[in-house]
C-alpha positions in Angstrom: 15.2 1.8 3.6 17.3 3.2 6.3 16.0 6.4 6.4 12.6 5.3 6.7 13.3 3.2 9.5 15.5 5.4 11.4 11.8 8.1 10.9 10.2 5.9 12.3 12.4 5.6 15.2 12.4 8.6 15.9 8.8 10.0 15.0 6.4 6.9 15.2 4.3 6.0 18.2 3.7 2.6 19.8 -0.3 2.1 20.5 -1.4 -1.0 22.4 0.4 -3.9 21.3 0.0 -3.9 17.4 -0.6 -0.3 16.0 2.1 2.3 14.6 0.9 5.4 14.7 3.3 7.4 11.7 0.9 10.2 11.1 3.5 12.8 11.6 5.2 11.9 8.5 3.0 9.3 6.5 -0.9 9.5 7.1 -2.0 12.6 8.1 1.0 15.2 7.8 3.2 14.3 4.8 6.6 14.2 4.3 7.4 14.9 1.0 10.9 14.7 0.2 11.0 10.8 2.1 7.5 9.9 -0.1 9.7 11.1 -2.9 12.3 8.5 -2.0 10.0 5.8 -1.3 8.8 6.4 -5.1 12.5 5.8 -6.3 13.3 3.0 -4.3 10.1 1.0 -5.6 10.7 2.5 -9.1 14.5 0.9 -8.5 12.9 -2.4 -7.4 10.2 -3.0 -10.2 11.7 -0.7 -13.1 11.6 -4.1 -15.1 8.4 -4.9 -14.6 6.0 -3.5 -17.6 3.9 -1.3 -14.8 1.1 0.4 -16.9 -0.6 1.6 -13.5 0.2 2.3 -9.9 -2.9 1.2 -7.7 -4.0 2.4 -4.2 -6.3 3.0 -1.4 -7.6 6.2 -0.2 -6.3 8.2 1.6 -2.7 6.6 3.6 -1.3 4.9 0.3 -1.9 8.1 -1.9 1.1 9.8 -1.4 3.6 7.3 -1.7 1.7 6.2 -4.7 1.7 9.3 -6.5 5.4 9.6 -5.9 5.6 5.9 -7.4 3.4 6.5 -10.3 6.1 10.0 -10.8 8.7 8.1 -11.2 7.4 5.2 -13.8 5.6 8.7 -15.7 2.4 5.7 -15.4 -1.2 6.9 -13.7 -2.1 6.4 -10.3 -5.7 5.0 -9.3 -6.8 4.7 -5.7 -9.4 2.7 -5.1 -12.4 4.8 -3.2 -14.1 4.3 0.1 -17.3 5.8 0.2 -18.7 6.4 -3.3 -19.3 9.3 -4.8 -22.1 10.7 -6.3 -20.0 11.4 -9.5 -20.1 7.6 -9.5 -21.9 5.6 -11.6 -22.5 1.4 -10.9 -19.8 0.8 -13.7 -17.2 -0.2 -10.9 -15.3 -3.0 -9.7 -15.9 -3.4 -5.6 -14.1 -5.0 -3.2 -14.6 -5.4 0.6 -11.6 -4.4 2.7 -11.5 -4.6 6.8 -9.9 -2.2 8.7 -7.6 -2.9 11.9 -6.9 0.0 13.1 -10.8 1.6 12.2 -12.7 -1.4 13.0 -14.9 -1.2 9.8 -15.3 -2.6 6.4 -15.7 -0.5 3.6 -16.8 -0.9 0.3 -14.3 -0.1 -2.2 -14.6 0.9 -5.8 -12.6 1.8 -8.8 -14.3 3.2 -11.9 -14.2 0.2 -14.6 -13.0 2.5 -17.7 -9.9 3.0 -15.7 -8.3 -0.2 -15.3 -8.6 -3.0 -17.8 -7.5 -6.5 -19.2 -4.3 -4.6 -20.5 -3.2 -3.0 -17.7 0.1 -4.3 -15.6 -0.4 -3.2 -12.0 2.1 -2.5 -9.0 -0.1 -1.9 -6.1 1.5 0.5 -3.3 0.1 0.5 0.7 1.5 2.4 3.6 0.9 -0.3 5.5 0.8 -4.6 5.2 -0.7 -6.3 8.3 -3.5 -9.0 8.0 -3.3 -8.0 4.1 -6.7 -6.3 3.9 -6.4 -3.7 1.6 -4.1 -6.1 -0.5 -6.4 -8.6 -1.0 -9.4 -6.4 -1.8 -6.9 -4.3 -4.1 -6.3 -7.9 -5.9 -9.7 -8.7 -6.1 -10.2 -5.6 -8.4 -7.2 -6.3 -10.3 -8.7 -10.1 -11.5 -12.5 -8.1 -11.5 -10.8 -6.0 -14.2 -8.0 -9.0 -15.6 -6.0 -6.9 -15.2 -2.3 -8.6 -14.3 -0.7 -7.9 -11.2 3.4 -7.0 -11.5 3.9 -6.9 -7.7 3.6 -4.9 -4.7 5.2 -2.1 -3.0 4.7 -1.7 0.6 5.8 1.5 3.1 5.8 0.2 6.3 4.9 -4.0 6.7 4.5 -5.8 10.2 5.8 -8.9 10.3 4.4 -10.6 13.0 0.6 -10.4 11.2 -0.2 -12.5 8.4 -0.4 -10.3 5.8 2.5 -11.4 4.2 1.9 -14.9 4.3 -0.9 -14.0 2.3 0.9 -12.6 -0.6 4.1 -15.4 0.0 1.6 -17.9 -0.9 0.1 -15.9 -4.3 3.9 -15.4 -5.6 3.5 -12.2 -6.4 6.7 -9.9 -5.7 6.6 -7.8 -3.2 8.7 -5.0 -1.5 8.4 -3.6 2.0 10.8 -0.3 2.4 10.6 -1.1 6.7 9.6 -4.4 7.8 8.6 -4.5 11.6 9.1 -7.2 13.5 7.8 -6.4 17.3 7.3 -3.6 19.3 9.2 -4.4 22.4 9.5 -1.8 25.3 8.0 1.0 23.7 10.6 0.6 20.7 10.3 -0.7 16.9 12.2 -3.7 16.4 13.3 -4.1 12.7 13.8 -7.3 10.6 16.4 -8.4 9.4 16.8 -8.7 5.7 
């Protein structure tokens, strides 16, 4: 997604070796109109695919999600961090690591809303080491539920995340793939 890519050009920010910080667009302020297109182009890319339910994790993935699940007209879940005391122990639970925090959490998504007849298209802001991915698949075969594919804002190519994934066949969409930061800059792969 050229847009995307060329936002991230212009408003992300290299930190260390391995982080992009996109908060001024993507995980903290929100762009709306681009989340809007994100939602069409992985509408575009899995309109096929009989996607009952969009899935997520809170809070990053939430907006493109929503915009996702807008444009199938389907629900969007996100999976929780920290429970809530609205919460009962009816809930599928995954462990997911965080790079940039440095923590595991506990996720959690209430059992009465996904099922064994739901067909799931799980969206990310970000694919790495495939954390949040695996722990969001975990929940899907918790629930057998089946998953349709994935849909993924901003992947980085030099991690293993996608290996990950290559090696489940599932399909799988990132709208800006990243292949190294070098000298400050983003350097894009090719498709």
């Amino acid at each position: 997604m050229k847009e995307l890519e060329e936002r991230i050009q212009k408003d992300g920010r290299i930190l260390g070796n391995d982080v992009l910080k996109v908060d001024s667009f993507l995980n903290h302020q929100v762009d709306p109109v681009l989340m809007q297109k994100m939602g069409q182009e992985f509408y575009n890319y899995f309109h096929n695919k009989p996607i009952t339910k969009i899935l997520t994790v809170e809070s990053s993935g939430i907006a493109p999600a929503v915009m996702t699940g807008l444009e199938f007209k389907k629900p969007v879940i996100f999976a929780r961090k920290h429970k809530s005391i609205t919460m009962n122990n009816d809930t599928y639970i995954a462990d997911v690591y965080s790079f940039t925090k440095k923590t595991t959490n506990k996720i959690s998504i209430a059992k009465h809303f996904l099922n064994e007849e739901d067909h799931v298209l799980i969206i990310d802001d970000f694919l790495a080491n495939g954390q949040a991915v695996s722990g969001l698949t975990s929940i899907i075969k918790q629930a057998n539920a089946t998953l349709e594919g994935i849909g993924i804002v901003i992947e980085k190519t030099f991690q293993k995340g996608r290996q990950l994934i290559d090696q489940q066949n599932i399909p799988i969409l990132s709208l800006a793939r990243i292949k190294a930061f070098k000298n400050g800059q983003v350097v894009f792969a090719e498709e």
